[in-house]
N, C-alpha and C positions, 0 to 999 in steps of 0.2 A: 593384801600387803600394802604396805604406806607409800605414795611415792620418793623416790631417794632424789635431791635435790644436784642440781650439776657441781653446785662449789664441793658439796661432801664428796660426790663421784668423783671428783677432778682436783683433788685437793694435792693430791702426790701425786700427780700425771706423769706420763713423757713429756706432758707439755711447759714443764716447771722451768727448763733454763732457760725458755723463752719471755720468763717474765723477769722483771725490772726490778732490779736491789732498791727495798724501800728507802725513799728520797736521793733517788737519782736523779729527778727529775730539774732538781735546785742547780745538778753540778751538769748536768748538760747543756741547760740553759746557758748558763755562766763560761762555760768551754766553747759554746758558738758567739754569744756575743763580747768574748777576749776577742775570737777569730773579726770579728766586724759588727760594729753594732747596728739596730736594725729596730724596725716597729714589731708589735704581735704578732701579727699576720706572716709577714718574709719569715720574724723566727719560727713557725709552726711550719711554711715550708721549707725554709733550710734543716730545719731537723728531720720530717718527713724525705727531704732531698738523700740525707743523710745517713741515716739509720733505717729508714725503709720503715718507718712507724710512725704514725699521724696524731702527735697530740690534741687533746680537745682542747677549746676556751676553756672550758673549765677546769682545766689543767694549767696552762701555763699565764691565766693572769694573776689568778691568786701567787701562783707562785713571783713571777713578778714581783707582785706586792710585798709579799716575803721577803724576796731579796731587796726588794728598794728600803724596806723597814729596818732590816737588817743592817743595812749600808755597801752591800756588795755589788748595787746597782743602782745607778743615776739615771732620770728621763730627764730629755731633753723635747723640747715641742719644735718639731721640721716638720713642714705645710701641712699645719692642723693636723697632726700626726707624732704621738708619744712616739719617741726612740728612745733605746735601750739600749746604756750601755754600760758594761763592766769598770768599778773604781778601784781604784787601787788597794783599798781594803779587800774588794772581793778579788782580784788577783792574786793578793795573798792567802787567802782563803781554799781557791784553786793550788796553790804551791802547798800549803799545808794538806791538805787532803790529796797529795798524788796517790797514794795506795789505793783509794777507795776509787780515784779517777781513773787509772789503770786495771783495776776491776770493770768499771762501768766498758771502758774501752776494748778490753778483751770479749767482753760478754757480747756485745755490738757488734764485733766483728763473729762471731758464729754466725753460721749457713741459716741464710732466711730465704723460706719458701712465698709466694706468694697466695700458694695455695693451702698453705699449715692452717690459717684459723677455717677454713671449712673442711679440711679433714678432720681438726676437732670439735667440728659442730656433729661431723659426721657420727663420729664418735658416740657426740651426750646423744644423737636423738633416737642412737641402733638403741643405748644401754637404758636411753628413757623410753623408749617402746616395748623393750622386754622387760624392766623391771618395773615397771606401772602398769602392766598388763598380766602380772604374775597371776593373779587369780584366775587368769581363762586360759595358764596353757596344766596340762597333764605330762604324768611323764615320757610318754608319746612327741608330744609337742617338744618338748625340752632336748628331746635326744634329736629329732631334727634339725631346730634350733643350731645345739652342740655340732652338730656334723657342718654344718654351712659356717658355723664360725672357723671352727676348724680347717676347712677346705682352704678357706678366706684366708687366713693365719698361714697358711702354706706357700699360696700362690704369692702374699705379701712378702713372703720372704723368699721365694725365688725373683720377684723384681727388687728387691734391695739389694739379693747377691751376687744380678746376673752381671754376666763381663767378662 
């Protein structure tokens, strides 16, 4: 049997409202530097400070860029260091898109673990060691398998219910 890749296995997870409405990233940007403008760096901490989620460079300069092209963001050069900060175009741009801002914000504030992405590592590498290894079990193996997921499944949900 072929191995099954994690995007496919992961595609509809539980792990989906954890992720980020495509190009949110423009309007978060834009929502911390209305709050204070700032270089790359402070903004990738102040977001991480923020939302508990660590953008890459290569995340937030292009976008940057984007916004500066756009005109919803001006730099300014403070001691040899681009700052960043929101123009009035792009203020308005944040006042036109509350809906979608209030999305983003509501989604942000859901319960974040700091242990969720290695429970779903845990996850890809149980279902990528039993489904790439599908040729060596029998159905012996499989009902064992089945019994220890199962147990698994049980005890999981006496600790999510207990209290």
């Amino acid at each position: 049997m072929e191995n099954i890749h994690s995007n496919e296995m992961f595609r509809h997870s539980i792990f989906e409202p954890m992720k980020r409405e495509r190009g949110s990233m423009k309007f978060i940007i834009l929502m911390m530097l209305k709050e204070q403008p700032m270089h790359g760096y402070a903004l990738m901490k102040a977001i991480e400070d923020k939302f508990e989620r660590t953008p890459s460079q290569g995340i937030i300069y292009p976008t940057l860029q984007m916004l500066e092209d756009q005109g919803y963001v001006e730099i300014t050069d403070q001691n040899h260091k681009k700052v960043y900060s929101v123009t009035n175009e792009g203020k308005q741009y944040l006042q036109e898109s509350s809906d979608v801002i209030e999305r983003i914000k509501s989604r942000m504030e859901e319960p974040q673990w700091k242990s969720m992405p290695m429970t779903k590592k845990r996850f890809h590498d149980l279902a990528m060691l039993i489904f790439s290894n599908y040729k060596y079990l029998d159905d012996d193996k499989m009902k064992r398998i089945e019994e220890i997921l199962e147990n698994a499944r049980k005890r999981i949900g006496k600790i999510i219910f207990e209290g």
